[in-house]
Biotite code that builds the C-alpha atoms (Angstrom):
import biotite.structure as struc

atoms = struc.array([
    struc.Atom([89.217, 118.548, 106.533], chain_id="A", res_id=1, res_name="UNK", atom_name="CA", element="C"),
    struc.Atom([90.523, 122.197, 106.120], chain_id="A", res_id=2, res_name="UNK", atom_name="CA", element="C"),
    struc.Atom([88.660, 124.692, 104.167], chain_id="A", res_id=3, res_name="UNK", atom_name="CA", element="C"),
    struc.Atom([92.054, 125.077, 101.697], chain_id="A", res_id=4, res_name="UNK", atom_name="CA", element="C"),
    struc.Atom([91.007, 121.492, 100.918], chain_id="A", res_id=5, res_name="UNK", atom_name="CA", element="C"),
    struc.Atom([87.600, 121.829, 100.018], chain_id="A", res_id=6, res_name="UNK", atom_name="CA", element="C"),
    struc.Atom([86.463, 121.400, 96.452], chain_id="A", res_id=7, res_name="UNK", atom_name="CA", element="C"),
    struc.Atom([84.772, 124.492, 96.439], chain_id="A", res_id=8, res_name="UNK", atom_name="CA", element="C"),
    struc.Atom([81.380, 123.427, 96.458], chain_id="A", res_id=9, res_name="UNK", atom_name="CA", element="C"),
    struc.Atom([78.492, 123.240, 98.360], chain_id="A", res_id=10, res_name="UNK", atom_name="CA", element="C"),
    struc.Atom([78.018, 120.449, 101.054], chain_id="A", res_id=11, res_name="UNK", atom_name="CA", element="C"),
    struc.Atom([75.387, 118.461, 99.207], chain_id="A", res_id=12, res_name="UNK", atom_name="CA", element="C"),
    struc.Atom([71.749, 118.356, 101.326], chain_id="A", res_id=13, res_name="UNK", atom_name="CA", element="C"),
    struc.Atom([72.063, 114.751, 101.620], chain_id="A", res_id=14, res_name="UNK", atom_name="CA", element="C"),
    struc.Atom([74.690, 111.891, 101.569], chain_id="A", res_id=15, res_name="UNK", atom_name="CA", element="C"),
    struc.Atom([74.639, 108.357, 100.596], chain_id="A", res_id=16, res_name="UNK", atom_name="CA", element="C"),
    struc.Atom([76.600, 105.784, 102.143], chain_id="A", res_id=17, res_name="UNK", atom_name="CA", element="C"),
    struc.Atom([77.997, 103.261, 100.032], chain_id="A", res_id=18, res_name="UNK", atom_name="CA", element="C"),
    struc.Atom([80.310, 99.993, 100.240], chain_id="A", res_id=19, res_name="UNK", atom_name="CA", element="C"),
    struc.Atom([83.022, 99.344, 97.859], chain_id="A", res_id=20, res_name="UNK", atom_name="CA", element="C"),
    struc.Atom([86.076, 96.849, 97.035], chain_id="A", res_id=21, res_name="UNK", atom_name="CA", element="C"),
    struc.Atom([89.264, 97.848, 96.091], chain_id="A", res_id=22, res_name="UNK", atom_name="CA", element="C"),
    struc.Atom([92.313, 95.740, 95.063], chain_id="A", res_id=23, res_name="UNK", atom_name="CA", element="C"),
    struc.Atom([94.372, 95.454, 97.586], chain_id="A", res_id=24, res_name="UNK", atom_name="CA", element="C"),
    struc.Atom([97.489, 97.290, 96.005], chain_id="A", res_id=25, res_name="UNK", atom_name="CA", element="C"),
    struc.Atom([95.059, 100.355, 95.121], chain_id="A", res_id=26, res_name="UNK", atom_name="CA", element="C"),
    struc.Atom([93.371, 100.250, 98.938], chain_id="A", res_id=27, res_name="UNK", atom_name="CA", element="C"),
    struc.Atom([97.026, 100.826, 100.214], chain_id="A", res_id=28, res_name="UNK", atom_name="CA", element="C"),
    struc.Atom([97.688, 103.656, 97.903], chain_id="A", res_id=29, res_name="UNK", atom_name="CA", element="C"),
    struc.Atom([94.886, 105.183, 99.101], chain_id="A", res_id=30, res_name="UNK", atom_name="CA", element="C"),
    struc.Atom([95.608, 104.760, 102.591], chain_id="A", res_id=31, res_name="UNK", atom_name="CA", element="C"),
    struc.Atom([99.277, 106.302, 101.736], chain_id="A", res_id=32, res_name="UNK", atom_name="CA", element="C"),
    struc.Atom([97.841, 109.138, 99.557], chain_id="A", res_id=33, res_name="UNK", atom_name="CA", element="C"),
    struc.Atom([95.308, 110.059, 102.631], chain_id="A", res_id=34, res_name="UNK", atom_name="CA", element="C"),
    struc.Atom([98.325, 109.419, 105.165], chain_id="A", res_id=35, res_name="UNK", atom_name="CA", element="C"),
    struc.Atom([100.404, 111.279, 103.109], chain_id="A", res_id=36, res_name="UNK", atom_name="CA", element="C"),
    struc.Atom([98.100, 114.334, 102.897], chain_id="A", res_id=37, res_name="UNK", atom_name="CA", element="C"),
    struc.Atom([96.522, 114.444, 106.399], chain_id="A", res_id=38, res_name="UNK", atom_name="CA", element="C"),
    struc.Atom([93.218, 113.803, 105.078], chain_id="A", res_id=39, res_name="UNK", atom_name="CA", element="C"),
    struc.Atom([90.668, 110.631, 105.519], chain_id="A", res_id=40, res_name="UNK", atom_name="CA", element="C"),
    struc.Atom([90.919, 107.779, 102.946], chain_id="A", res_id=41, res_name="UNK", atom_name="CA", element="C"),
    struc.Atom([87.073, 109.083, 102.182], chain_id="A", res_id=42, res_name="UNK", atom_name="CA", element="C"),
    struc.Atom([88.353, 112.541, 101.859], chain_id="A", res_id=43, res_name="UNK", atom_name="CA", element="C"),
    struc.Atom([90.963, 111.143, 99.114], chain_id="A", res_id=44, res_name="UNK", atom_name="CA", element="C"),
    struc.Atom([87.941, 109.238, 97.297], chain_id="A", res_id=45, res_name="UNK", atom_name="CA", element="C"),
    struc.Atom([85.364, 112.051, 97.059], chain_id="A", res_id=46, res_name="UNK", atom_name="CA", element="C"),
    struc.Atom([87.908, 114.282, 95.929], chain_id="A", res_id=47, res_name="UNK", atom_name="CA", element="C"),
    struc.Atom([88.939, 111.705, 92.895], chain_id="A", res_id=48, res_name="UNK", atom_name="CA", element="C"),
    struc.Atom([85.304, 110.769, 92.128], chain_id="A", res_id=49, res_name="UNK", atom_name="CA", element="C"),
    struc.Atom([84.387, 114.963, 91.931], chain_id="A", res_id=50, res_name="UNK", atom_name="CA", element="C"),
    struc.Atom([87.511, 115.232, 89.627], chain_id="A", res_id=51, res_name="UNK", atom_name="CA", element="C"),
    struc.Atom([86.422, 112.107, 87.027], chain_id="A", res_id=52, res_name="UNK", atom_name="CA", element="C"),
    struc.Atom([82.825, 113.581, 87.364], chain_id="A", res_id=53, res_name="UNK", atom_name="CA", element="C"),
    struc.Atom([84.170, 116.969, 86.003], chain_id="A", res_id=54, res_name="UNK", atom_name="CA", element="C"),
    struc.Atom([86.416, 115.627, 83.469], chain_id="A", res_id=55, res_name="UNK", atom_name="CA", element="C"),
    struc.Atom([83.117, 113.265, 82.123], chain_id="A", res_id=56, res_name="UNK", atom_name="CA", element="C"),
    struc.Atom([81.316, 116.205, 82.148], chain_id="A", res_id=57, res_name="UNK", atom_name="CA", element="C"),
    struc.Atom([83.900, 118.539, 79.997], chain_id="A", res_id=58, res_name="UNK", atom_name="CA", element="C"),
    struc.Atom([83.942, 116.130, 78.088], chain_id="A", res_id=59, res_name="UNK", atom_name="CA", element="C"),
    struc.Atom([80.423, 115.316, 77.207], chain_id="A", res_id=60, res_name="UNK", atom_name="CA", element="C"),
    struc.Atom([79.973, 119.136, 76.897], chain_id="A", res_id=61, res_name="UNK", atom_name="CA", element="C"),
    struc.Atom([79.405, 120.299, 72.477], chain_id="A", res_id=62, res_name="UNK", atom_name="CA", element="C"),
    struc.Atom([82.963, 121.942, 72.229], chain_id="A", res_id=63, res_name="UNK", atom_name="CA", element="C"),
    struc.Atom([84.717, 119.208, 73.530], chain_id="A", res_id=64, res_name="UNK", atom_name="CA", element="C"),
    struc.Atom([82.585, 116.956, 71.097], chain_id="A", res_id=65, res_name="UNK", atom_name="CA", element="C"),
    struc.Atom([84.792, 115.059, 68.240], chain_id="A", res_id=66, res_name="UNK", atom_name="CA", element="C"),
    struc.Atom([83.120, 115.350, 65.080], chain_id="A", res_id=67, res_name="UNK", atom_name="CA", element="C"),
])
């Protein structure tokens, strides 16, 4: 991975492998999207799990609050 692709933050201390399913149509998009970008199929994942993380969290945060 290049550094202009890095998320900007700090190589966590420790990783933790994990196995997941995917539909079939979204594993191939994935696969495209990485292909498509030069990147791993992990890469692609991380980068979309950091970007719903930091959308929840904007979210969640008291002036993005409804009320």
């Amino acid at each position: 991975m290049s550094a202009s692709r890095s998320s900007g933050r700090q190589p966590e201390a420790e990783t933790i492998r994990a196995s997941i399913s995917f539909p079939a149509g979204d594993y191939a998009e994935l696969e495209r999207l990485a292909a498509t970008m030069k990147v791993s199929l992990a890469w692609v994942v991380r980068r979309a799990i950091e970007e719903y993380l930091a959308k929840q969290q904007r979210r969640s945060t008291p002036d993005n609050r409804e009320g």
